[in-house]
N, C-alpha and C positions, 0 to 999 in steps of 0.2 A: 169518606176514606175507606172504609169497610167494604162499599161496592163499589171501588175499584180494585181492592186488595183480593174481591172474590171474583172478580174478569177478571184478573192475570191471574188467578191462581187457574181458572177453568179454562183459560186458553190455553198453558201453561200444559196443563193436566191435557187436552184437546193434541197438542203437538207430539207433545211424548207418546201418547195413544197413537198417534197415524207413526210416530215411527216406531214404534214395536210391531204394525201390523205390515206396516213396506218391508223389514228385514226376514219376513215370516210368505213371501208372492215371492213362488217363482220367476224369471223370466223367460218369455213365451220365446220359444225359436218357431220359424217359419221356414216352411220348405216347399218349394215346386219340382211337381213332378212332368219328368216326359217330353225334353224339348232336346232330344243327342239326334236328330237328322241332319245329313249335309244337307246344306243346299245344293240345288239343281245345278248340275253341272252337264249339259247334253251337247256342247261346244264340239266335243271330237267324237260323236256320234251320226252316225249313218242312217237317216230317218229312212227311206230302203229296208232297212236291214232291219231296225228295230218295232217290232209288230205286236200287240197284247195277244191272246192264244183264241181269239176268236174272230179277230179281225185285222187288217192292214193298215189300221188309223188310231192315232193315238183314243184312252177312252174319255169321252167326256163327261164330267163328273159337275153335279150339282150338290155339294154338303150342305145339309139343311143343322140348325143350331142341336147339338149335343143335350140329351136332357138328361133329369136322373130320377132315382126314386124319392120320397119326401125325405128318408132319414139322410138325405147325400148334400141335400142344397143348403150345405153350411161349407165351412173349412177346417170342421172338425175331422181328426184324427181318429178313426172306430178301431174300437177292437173287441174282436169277440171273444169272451170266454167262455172257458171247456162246460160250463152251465149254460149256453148260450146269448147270453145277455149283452147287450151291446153299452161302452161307454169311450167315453172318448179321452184322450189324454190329455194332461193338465199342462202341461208345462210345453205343447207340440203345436202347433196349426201348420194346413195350407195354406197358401199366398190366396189360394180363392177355389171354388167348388169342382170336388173331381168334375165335374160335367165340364167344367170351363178348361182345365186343365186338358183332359182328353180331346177337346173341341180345337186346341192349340197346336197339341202333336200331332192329332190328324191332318190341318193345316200343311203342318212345317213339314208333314210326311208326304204329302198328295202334291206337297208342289216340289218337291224333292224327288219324285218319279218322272223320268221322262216317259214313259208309257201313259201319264195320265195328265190331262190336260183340267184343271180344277175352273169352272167355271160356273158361276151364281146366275148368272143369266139366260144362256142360251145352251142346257145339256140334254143329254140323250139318255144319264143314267141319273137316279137320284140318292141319297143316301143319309139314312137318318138313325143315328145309336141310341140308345138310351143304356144307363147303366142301370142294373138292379141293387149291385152290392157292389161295396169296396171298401172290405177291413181287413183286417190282419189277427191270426191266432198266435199263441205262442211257439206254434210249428211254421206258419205258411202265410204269407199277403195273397189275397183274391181278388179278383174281380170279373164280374158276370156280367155282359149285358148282351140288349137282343140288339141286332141289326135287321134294317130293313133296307135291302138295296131293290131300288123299282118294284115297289108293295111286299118283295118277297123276304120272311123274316124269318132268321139265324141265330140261335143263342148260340152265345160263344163265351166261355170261358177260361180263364189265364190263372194260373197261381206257382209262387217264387218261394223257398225256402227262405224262412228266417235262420240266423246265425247265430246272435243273441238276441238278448230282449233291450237290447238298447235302442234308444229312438233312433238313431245314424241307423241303425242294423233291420229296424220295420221299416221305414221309409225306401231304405237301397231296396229292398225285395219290394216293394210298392211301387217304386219306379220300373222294377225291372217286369214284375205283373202287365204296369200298365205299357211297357215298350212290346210286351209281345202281342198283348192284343191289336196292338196297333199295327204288328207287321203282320197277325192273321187277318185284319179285317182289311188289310192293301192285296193278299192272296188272295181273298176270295172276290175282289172288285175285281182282279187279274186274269181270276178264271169263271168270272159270272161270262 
């Protein structure tokens, strides 16, 4: 009788335990960055007329897979601070790795141009990103990476004002970092 009165008392004790530590976990919100392109619409366009600046034919584009640096290939949320130190936020994630994120917008961007015809198999341009960095200060979201279009490699970097320091408020500047990189590295495919 005694050990069973001291298994319910430890399961007992065990239960209570995991719920004082579930009402003490945040819950994680999840956010994706970088997918506001229209789709392709070139229906009432005049292939004639419409030209990239270096040639009369749309550009053939081969996107090879988006890669990052070691601190990137998570879904963590970085942030730097004014000590330099990077940590990531507790209660935040991405849906999955900037590389993969950025690897998507480029996508939805590169077939959303009719100047640019995106082909994996058979192109004449190749183009390969890697990101270096991509956190957020309590002033500004960054993000740095090099590109190499046909061996030849560009750093380029982007950065958005924060508003406040709320997670809605790093993430919108985060999206918006990584919306422009995306519409410099379609200029510079535009004028390679």
């Amino acid at each position: 009788m005694k050990k069973l009165f001291l298994i319910f008392s430890f399961a007992f004790m065990a239960i209570l335990f995991n719920a004082c530590l579930a009402k003490n976990v945040n819950e994680i919100k999840y956010y994706e960055l970088g997918l506001d392109f229209m789709p392709k619409n070139c229906a009432n366009f005049d292939e004639n007329f419409k030209i990239s600046p270096k040639t009369s034919q749309k550009i053939s584009l081969k996107l090879r897979p988006v890669t990052a640096s070691q601190n990137l290939q998570t879904n963590d949320i970085l942030i730097k601070s004014k000590s330099l130190e990077l940590f990531s936020l507790d209660d935040a994630r991405f849906t999955t790795s900037p590389a993969q994120m950025l690897e998507n917008t480029l996508i939805k961007a590169l077939s959303s141009d009719c100047d640019i015809n995106l082909n994996q198999n058979f192109a004449q341009n190749s183009l390969l990103v890697k990101i270096l960095e991509f956190y957020a200060t309590s002033q500004n979201a960054t993000i740095t990476a090099t590109l190499w279009l046909n061996e030849k490699a560009i750093l380029l970097s982007q950065s958005a004002p924060i508003k406040s320091s709320s997670n809605d408020e790093i993430i919108k500047a985060m999206d918006i970092a990584m919306q422009e990189l995306t519409k410099q590295i379609l200029m510079i495919i535009k004028n390679n």
